[in-house]
C-alpha positions in Angstrom: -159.8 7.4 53.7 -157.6 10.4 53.8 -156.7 13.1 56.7 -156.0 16.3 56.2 -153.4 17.7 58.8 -152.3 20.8 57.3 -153.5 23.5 54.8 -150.7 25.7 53.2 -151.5 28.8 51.4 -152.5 32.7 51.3 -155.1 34.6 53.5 -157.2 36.1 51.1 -159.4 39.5 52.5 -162.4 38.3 53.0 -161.0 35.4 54.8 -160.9 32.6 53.4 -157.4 30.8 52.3 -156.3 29.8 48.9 -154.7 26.6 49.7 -151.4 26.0 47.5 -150.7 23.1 49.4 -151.7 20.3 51.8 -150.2 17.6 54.0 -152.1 14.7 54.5 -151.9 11.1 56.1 -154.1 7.9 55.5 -156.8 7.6 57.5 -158.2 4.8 59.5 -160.0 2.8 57.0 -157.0 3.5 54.5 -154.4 2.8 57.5 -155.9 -0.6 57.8 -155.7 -1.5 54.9 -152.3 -0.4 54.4 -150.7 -2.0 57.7 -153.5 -4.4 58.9 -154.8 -7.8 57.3 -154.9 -5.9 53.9 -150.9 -5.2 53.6 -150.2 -7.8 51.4 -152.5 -6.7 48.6 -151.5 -3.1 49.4 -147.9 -4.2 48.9 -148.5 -5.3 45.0 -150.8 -2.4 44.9 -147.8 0.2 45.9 -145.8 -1.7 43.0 -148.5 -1.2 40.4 -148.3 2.5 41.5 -145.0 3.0 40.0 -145.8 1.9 36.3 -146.8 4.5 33.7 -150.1 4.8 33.8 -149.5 5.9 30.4 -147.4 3.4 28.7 -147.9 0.7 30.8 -151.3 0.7 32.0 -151.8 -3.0 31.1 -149.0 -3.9 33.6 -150.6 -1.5 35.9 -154.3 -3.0 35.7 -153.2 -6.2 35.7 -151.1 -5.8 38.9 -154.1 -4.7 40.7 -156.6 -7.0 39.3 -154.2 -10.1 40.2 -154.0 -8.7 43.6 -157.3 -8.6 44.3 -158.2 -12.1 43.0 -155.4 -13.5 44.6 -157.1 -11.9 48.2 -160.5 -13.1 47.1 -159.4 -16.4 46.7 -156.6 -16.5 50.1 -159.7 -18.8 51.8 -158.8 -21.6 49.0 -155.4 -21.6 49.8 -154.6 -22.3 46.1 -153.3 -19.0 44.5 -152.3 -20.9 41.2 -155.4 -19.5 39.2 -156.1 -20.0 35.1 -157.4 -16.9 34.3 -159.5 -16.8 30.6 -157.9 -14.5 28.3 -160.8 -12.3 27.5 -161.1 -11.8 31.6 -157.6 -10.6 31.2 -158.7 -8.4 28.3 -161.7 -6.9 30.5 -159.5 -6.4 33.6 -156.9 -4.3 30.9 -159.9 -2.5 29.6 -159.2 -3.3 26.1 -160.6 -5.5 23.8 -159.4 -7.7 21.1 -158.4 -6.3 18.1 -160.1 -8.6 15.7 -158.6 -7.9 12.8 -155.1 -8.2 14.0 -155.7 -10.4 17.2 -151.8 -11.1 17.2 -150.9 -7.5 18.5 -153.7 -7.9 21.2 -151.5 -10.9 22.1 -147.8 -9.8 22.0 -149.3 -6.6 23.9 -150.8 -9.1 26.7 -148.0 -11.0 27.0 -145.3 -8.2 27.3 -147.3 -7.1 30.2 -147.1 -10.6 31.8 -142.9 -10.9 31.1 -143.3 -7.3 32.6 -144.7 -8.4 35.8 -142.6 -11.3 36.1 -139.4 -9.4 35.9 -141.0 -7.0 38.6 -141.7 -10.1 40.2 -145.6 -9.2 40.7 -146.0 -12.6 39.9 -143.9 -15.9 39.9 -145.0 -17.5 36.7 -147.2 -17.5 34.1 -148.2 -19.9 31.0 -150.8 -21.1 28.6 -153.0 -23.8 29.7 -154.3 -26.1 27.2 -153.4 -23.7 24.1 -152.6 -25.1 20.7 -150.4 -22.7 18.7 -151.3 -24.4 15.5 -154.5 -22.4 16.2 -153.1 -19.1 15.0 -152.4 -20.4 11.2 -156.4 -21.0 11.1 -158.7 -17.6 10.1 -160.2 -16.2 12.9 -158.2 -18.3 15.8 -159.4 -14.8 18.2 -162.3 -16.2 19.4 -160.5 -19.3 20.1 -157.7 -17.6 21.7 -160.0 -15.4 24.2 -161.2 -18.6 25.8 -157.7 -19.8 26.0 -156.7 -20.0 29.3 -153.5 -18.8 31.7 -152.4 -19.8 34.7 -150.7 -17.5 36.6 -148.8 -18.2 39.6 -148.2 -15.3 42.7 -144.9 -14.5 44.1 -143.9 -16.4 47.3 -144.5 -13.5 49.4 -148.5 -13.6 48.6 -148.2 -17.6 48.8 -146.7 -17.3 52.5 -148.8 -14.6 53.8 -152.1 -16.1 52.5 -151.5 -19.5 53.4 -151.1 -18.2 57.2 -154.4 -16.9 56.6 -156.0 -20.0 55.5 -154.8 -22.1 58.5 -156.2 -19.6 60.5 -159.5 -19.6 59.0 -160.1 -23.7 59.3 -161.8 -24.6 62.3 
């Protein structure tokens, strides 16, 4: 993935180095994917790379997981996807928080507005979803089958749809 061009560091005396530093490039399986027919996914993948992978590591898995579904499914050439909620919540890494399922909800949606204003992705909304839901008791189980359909940026759309054409025969 990785190649290691240059070791920095002290000679110790019985020869061996103790590397400080190291300069290294991507390889060629790495290199492909950054400037060959994986660039596109690599671009929203660089993007993710500069959220917090503390404090926003929603946004950050979410970036990547979008992504990579929007790549699987380039063939289709239709990137507007519903996603399920509790998908969502498994991509994140976080489950719902049953007894106050409305935090698990403003959390995921912050990190939707948050990708749209980084413009990781061009839309998003509920599909289907009745808010009069969330006045019921346990509306979670309801909402975690909800679904969202979330729409890529045009720069995804473009460069995908050039790969579909090419694909039919």
């Amino acid at each position: 993935v990785f190649t290691i061009t240059d070791l920095l560091g002290h000679l110790r005396p019985d020869g061996f180095l103790n590397v400080e530093k190291f300069i290294f490039r991507p390889g060629k399986i790495f290199g492909h994917f950054l400037f060959g027919a994986g660039r596109q996914t690599a671009l929203l993948a660089a993007q993710a790379l500069r959220y917090d992978p503390v404090q926003q590591t929603w946004e950050k898995r979410l970036a990547r997981y979008l992504s990579y579904q929007w790549r699987c499914k380039a063939h289709a050439s239709n990137l507007l996807q519903s996603f399920k909620v509790a998908s969502l919540l498994t991509a994140v890494g976080t489950p719902c928080n049953r007894r106050k399922p409305f935090l698990t909800r403003a959390r995921l949606e912050k990190a939707l507005d948050t990708l749209f204003q980084d413009s990781i992705i061009a839309a998003w909304q509920y599909d289907r979803w009745d808010e009069a839901c969330t006045t019921r008791r346990g509306w979670a189980d309801v909402w975690l089958q909800a679904t969202i359909l979330i729409e890529p940026p045009d720069v995804i759309r473009d460069h995908y749809q050039a790969i579909a054409r090419q694909m039919k025969p």
